[in-house]
N, C-alpha and C positions, 0 to 999 in steps of 0.2 A: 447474564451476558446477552441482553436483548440486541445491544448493535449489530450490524454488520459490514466485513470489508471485503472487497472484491477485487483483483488483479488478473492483468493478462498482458502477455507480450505480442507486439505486431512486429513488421518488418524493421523500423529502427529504433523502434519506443517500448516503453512500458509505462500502463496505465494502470490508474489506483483510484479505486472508488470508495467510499465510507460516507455511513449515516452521517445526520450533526446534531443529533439525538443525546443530550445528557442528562442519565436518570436517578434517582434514589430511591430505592423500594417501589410506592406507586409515584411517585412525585416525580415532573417534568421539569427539571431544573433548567435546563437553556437549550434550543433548537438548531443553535449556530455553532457548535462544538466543531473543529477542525481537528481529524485525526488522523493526515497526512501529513508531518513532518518532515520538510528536507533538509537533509546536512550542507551545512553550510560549507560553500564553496565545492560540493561534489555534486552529482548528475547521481543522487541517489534518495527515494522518497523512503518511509516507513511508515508504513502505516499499521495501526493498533487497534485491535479488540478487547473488551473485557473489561474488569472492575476499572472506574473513572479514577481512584488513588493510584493504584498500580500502574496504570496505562500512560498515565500523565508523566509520577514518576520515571519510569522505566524507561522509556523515549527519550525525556531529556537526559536520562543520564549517559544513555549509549550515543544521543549526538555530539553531546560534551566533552566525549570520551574519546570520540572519532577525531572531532575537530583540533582537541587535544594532541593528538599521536601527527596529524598534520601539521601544527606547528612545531613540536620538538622534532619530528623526521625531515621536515618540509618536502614532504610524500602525501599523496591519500593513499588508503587503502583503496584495494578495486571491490566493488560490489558485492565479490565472492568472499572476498576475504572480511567485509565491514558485517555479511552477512552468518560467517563462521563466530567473528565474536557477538553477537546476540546473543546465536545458540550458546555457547560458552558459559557468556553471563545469565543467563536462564536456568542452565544446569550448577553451575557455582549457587545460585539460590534454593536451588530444587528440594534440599533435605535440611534448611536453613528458616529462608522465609519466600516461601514462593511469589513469584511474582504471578498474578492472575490475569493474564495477558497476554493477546496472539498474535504473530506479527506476518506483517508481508514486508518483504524488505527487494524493491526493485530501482534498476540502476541501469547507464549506459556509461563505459566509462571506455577508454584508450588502452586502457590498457588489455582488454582481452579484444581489441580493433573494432571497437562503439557498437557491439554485439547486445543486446537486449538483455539484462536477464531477470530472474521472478524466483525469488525465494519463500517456499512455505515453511513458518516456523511456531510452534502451540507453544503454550506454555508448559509442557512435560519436556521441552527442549528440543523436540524433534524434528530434523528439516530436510528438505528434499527443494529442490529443483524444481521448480514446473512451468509447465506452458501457461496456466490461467489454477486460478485457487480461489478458494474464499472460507472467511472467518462468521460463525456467528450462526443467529438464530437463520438468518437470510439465505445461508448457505443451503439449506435444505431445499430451496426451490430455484437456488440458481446454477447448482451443479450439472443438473441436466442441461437445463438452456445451452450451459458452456458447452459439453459436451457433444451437442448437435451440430451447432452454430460457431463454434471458435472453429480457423482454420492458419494456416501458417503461413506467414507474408498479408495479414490482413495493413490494409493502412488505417488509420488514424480515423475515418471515418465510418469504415467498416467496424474498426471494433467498439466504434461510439455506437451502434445503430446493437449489438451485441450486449452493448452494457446497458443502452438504455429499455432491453426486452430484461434481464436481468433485474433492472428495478424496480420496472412494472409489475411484475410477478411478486416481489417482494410487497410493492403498497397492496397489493390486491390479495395475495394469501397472508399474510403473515397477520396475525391479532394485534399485535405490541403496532403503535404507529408510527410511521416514518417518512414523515412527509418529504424532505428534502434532501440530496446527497452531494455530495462535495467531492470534485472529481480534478484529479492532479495528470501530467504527462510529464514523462523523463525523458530525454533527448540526449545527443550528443553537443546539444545546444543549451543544454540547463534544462530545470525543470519548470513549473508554470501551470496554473488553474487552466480546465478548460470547462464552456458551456456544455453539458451533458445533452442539450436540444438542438444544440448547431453546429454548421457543417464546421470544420475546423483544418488550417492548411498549416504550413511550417510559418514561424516568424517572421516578420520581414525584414530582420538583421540578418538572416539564415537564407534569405530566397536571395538575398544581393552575393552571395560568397559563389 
C-alpha cells in the first residue's frame, strides 16, 4: 500500500488529497490514477487507499449504492450516515472476503447546517471522526506536519499551504515515488478539483449568491 491519502477540514470545506500513482509489484502502471470519488449529486468526496482491485472496486460499489438509496428514497443520505454505511460494508466483508482498502469519506451537506465533516475509516472497519487524517505509506511523515500546523477555521488557502508542506515531505522522505497529487474540495456549493500551487477563492456561481 504504497499510495497515500490525506484530509482535513477548514471553516466551510473539506479537503482530499491522493497520489495518482498506480502500481503492480515494481511496475508503474499509470501516473494519472484518480482516487477521489464523488457521489453523484451529494457534496461528498471518498477517497481510497490500498490494493488498486479492492479500491477501485469498493468505491464504486458504495457510490452506486449511495446513489441507489437517493433515487428509491428521493433523499441522500448526510455525510455521517453515507460514512456509517462504508464502515458497515467493510465489516460485512471483514471475515468474508476483505476488502484492502482505506477510506476518507468527507462531505458538507444541510442537513447537519453545511457543517464540515472528515471521516477516518481502515479497512479492519474502524472509524472515528476527525479534524485531518491520512492513509498510507505518506502518512508516517505527514502526521506531524498536521499536527503542528492544522488549526480550526483555517480557509481554503491556509489549508492549501498545509497540504502542500504535507507533500513535500512525502516526495522528499518517502523511497516509493510520487511525483504528482490530485487534490478535490467539498463545499456546500458541490465539490470540484483544486490546483494544490494556487491561491484558490469560492466559485464564481457562489461569489454572485
Amino acid at each position: 500500500m504504497g499510495d497515500t491519502v490525506i484530509g482535513l477540514k477548514g471553516k466551510d470545506f473539506t479537503l482530499l488529497a491522493a497520489d495518482t500513482t498506480a502500481s503492480f509489484s515494481i511496475i508503474l502502471m499509470k501516473d494519472t490514477e484518480d482516487k477521489i470519488t464523488a457521489v453523484p449529486n451529494q457534496n461528498i468526496l471518498i477517497a481510497a487507499q490500498g490494493e488498486q482491485g479492492d479500491r477501485v472496486q469498493f468505491v464504486e460499489f458504495i457510490t452506486k449504492n449511495l446513489n441507489l438509496y437517493r433515487l428509491r428514497n428521493d433523499t441522500n443520505l448526510s455525510v455521517k450516515a453515507s460514512a456509517h454505511f462504508v464502515r458497515q460494508e467493510l465489516a460485512k466483508a471483514l471475515r468474508s472476503g476483505p476488502y484492502q482498502t482505506n477510506i476518507m469519506v468527507g462531505g458538507v451537506d444541510d442537513i447537519e447546517g453545511a457543517k464540515p465533516e472528515l471521516y477516518y475509516i481502515d479497512y479492519l472497519s474502524s472509524m472515528q471522526e476527525v479534524k485531518y487524517g491520512a492513509h498510507g505509506y505518506g502518512s508516517y511523515f505527514t502526521l506531524s506536519i498536521l499536527d503542528k500546523h492544522y488549526k480550526d477555521g483555517m480557509n481554503l488557502n491556509e489549508a492549501l499551504i498545509v497540504l502542500r508542506m504535507c507533500v513535500a515531505e512525502i516526495q522528499k522522505r518517502l523511497l516509493l515515488n510520487t511525483p504528482s497529487f490530485i487534490v478535490k474540495v467539498v463545499d456546500k456549493y458541490g465539490s470540484r478539483e483544486v490546483d494544490l500551487f494556487s491561491d484558490q477563492t469560492l466559485p464564481a456561481d457562489a461569489m454572485q449568491e
